[in-house]
The first five atom37 places (N, CA, C, CB, O) and aatype in JSON, in Angstrom:
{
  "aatype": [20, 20, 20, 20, 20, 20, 20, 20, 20, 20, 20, 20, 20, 20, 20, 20, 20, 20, 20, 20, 20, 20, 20, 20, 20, 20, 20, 20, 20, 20, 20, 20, 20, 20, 20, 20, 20, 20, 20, 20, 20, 20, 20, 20, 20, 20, 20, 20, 20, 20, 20, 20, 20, 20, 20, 20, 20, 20, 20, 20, 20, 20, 20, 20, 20, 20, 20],
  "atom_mask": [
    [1, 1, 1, 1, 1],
    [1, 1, 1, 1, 1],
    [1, 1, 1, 1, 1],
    [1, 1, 1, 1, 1],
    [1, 1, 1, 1, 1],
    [1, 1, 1, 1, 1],
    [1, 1, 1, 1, 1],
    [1, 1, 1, 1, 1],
    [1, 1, 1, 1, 1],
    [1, 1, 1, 1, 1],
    [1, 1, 1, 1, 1],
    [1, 1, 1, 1, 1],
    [1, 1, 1, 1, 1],
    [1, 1, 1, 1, 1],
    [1, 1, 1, 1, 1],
    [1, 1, 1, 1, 1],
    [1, 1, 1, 1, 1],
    [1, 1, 1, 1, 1],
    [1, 1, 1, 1, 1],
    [1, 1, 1, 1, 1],
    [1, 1, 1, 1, 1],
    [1, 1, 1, 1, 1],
    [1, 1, 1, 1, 1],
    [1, 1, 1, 1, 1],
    [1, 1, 1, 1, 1],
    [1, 1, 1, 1, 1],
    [1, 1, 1, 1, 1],
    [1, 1, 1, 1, 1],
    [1, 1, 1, 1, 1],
    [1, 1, 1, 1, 1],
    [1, 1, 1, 1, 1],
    [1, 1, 1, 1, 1],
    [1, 1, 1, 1, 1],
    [1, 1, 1, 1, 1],
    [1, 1, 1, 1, 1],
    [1, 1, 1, 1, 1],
    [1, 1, 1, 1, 1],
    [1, 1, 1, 1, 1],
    [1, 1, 1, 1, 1],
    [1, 1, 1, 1, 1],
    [1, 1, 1, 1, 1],
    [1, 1, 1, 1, 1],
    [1, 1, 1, 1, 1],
    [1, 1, 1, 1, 1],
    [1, 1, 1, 1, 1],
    [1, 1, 1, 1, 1],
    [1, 1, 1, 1, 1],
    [1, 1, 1, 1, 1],
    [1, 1, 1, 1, 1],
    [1, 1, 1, 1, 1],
    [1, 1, 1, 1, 1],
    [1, 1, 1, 1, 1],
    [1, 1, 1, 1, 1],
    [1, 1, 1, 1, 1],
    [1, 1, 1, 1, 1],
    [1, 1, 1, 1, 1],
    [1, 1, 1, 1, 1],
    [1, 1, 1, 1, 1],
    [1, 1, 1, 1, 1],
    [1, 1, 1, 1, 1],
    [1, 1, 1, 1, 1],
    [1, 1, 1, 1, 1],
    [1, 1, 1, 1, 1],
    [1, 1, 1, 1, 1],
    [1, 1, 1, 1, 1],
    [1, 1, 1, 1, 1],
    [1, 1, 1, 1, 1]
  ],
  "atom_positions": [
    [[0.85, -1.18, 0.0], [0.0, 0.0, 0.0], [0.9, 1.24, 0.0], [-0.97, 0.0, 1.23], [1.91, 1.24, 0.7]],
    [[0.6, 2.22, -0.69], [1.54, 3.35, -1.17], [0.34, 4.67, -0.78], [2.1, 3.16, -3.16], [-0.77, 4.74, -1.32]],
    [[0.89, 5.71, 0.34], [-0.03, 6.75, 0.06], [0.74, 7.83, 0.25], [-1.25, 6.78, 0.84], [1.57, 7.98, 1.15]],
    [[0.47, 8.59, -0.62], [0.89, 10.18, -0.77], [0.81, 10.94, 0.16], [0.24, 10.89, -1.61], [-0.31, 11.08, 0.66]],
    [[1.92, 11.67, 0.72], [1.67, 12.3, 1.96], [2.87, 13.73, 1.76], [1.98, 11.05, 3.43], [3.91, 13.85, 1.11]],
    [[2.22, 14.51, 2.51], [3.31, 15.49, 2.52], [4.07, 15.73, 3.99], [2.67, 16.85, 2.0], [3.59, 15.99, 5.1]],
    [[5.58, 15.52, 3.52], [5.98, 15.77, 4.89], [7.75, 16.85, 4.87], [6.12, 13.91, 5.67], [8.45, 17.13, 3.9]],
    [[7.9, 17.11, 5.99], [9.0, 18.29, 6.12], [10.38, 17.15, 6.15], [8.78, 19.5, 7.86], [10.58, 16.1, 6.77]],
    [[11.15, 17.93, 5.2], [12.46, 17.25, 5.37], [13.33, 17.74, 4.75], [12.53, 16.04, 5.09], [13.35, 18.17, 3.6]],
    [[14.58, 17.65, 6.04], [15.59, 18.29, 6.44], [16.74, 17.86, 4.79], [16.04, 17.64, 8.24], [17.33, 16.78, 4.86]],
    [[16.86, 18.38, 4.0], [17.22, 17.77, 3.15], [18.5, 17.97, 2.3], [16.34, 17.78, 2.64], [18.74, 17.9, 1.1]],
    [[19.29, 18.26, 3.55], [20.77, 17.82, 3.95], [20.9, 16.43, 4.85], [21.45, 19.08, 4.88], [21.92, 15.76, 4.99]],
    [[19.85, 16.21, 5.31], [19.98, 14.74, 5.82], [19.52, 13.99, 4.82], [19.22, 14.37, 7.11], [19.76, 12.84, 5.19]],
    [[18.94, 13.94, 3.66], [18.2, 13.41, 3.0], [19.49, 12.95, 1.78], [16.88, 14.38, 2.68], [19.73, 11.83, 1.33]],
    [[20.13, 14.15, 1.49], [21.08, 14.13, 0.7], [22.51, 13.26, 1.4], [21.26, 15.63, 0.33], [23.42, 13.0, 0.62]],
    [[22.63, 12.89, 2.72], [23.75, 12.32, 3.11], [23.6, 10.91, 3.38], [24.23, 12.97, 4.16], [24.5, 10.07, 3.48]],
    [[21.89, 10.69, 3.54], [21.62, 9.26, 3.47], [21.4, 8.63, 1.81], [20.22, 9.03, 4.41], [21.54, 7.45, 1.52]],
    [[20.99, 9.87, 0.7], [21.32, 9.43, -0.47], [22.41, 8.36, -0.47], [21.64, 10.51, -1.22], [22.32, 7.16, -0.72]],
    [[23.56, 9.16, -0.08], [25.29, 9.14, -0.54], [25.44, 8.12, 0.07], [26.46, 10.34, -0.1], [26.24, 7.41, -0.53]],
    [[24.95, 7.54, 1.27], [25.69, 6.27, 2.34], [24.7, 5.45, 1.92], [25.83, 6.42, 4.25], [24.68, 4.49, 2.69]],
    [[23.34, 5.27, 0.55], [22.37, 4.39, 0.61], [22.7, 4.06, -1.28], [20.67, 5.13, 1.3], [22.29, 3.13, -1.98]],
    [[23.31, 4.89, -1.53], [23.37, 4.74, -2.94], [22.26, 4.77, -3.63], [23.92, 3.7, -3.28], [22.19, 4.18, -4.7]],
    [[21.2, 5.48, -3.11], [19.49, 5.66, -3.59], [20.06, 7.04, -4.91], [17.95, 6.49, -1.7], [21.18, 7.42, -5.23]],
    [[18.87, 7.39, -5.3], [18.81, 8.46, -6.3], [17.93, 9.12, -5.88], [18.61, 8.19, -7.62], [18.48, 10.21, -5.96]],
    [[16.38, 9.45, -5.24], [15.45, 10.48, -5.04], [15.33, 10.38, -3.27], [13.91, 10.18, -6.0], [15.71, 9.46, -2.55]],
    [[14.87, 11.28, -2.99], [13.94, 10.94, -1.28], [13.0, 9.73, -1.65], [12.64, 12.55, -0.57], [13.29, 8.61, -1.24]],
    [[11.84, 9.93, -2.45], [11.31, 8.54, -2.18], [11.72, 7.27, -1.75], [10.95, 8.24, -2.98], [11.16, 6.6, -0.88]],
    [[13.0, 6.88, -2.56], [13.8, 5.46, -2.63], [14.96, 5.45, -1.46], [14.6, 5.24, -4.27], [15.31, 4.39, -0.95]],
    [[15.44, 6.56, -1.12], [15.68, 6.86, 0.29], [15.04, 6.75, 1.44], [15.87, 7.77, 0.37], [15.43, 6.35, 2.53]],
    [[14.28, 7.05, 1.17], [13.23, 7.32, 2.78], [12.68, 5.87, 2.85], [11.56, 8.74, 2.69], [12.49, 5.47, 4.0]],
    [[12.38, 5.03, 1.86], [11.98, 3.93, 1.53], [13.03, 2.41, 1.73], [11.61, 4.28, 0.23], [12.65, 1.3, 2.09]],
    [[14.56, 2.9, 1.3], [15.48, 2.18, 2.02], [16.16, 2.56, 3.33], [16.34, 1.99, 1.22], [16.78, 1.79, 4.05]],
    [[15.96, 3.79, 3.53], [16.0, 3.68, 4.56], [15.41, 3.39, 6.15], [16.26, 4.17, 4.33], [15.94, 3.2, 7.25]],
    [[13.8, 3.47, 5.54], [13.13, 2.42, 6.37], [13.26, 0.88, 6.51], [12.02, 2.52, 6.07], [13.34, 0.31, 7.6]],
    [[13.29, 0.38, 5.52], [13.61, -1.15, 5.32], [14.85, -1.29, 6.24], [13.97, -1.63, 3.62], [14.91, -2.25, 7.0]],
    [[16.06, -0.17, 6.22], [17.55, -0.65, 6.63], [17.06, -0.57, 8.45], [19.18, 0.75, 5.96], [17.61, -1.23, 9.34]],
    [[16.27, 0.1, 8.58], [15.97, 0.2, 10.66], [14.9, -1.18, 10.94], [14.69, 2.27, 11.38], [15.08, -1.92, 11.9]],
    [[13.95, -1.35, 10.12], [13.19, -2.49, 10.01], [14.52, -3.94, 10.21], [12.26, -2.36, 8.31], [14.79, -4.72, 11.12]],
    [[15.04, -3.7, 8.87], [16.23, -5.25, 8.91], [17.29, -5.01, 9.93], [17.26, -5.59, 7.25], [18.04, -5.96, 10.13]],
    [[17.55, -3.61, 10.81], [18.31, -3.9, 11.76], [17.63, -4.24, 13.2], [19.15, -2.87, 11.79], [18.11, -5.03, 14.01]],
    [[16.67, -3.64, 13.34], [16.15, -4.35, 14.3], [15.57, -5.43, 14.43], [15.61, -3.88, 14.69], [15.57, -5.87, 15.58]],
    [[14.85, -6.3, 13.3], [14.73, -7.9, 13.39], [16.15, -8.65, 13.82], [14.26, -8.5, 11.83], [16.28, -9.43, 14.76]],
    [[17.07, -8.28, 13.01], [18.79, -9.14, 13.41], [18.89, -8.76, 14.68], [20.46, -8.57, 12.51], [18.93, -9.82, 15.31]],
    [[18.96, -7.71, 15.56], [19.28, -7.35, 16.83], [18.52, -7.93, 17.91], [19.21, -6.08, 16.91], [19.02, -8.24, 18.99]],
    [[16.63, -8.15, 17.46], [16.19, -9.2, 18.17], [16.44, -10.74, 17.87], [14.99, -8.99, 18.18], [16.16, -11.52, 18.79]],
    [[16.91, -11.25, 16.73], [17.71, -12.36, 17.01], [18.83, -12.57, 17.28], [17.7, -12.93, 16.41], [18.99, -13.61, 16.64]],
    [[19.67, -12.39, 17.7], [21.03, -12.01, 18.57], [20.19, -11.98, 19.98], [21.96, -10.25, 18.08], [20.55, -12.61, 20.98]],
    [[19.39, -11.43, 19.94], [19.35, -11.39, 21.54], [18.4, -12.26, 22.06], [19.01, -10.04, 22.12], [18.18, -12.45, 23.26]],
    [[17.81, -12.85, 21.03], [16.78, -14.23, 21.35], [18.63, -15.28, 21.08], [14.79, -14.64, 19.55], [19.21, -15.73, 22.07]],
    [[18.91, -15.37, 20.39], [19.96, -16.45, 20.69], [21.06, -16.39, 21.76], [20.66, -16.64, 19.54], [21.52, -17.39, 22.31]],
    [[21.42, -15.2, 22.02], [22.5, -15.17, 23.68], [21.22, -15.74, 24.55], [23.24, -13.08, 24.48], [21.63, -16.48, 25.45]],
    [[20.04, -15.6, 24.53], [19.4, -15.94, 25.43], [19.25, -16.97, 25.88], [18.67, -15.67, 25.35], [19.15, -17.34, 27.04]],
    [[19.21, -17.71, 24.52], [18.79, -19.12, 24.38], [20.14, -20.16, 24.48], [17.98, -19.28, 22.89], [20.09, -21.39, 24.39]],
    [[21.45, -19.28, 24.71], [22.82, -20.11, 24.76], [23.33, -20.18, 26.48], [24.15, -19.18, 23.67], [23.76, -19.38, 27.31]],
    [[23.08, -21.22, 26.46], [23.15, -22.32, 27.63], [24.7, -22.39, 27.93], [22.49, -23.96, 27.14], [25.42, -21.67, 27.23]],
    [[25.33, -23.23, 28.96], [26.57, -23.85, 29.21], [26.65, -25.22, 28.41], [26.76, -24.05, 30.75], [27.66, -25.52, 27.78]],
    [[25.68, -25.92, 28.46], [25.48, -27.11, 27.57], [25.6, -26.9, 26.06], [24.14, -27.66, 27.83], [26.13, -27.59, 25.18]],
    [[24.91, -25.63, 26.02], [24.71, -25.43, 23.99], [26.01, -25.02, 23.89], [23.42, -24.0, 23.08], [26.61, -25.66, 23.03]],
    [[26.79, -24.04, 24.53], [28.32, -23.5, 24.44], [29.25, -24.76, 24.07], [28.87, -22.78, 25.99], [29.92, -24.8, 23.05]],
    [[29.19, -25.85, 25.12], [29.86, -26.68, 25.0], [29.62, -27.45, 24.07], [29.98, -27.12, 25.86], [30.61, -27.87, 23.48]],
    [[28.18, -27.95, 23.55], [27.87, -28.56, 22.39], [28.5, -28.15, 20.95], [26.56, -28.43, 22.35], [28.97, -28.9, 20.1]],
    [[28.34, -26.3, 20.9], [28.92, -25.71, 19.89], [30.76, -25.68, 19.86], [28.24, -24.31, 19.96], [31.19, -25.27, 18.79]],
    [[31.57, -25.96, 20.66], [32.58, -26.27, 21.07], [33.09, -27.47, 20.38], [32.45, -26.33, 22.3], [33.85, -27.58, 19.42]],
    [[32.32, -28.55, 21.31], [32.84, -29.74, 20.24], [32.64, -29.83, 19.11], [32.51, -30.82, 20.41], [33.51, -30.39, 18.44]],
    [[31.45, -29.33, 18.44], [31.14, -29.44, 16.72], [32.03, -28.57, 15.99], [29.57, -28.96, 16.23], [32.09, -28.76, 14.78]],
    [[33.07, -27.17, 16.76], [33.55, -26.53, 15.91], [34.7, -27.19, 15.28], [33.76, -25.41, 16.39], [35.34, -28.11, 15.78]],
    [[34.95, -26.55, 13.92], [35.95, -27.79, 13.59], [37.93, -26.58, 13.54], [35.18, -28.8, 11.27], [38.99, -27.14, 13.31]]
  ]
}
């Protein structure tokens, strides 16, 4: 779903997340750069669902399997 909206932007920030996103307009900016806070915070809650879930047993399990 796509809706048209008008909004204020600072667009010296717009232009420096261009440059570090390799985008071409604000749209495709503002658009990867949502996706990039979306995909960092899913990875950051798994990292922290897996330290959670790492045991003395799973440590040691992962220990012996390393090669």
């Amino acid at each position: 779903m796509v809706k048209r909206t008008s909004i204020n932007l600072d667009l010296d920030r717009v232009a420096k997340a261009r440059e570090v996103l390799g985008t071409n307009g604000a749209t495709e900016t503002i658009h990867r750069a949502l996706d990039e806070v979306v995909r960092r915070e899913l990875r950051n809650r798994a990292v922290r669902r897996s330290y959670a879930e790492l045991t003395t047993e799973a440590l040691a399990e992962l220990r012996r399997t390393r090669v």
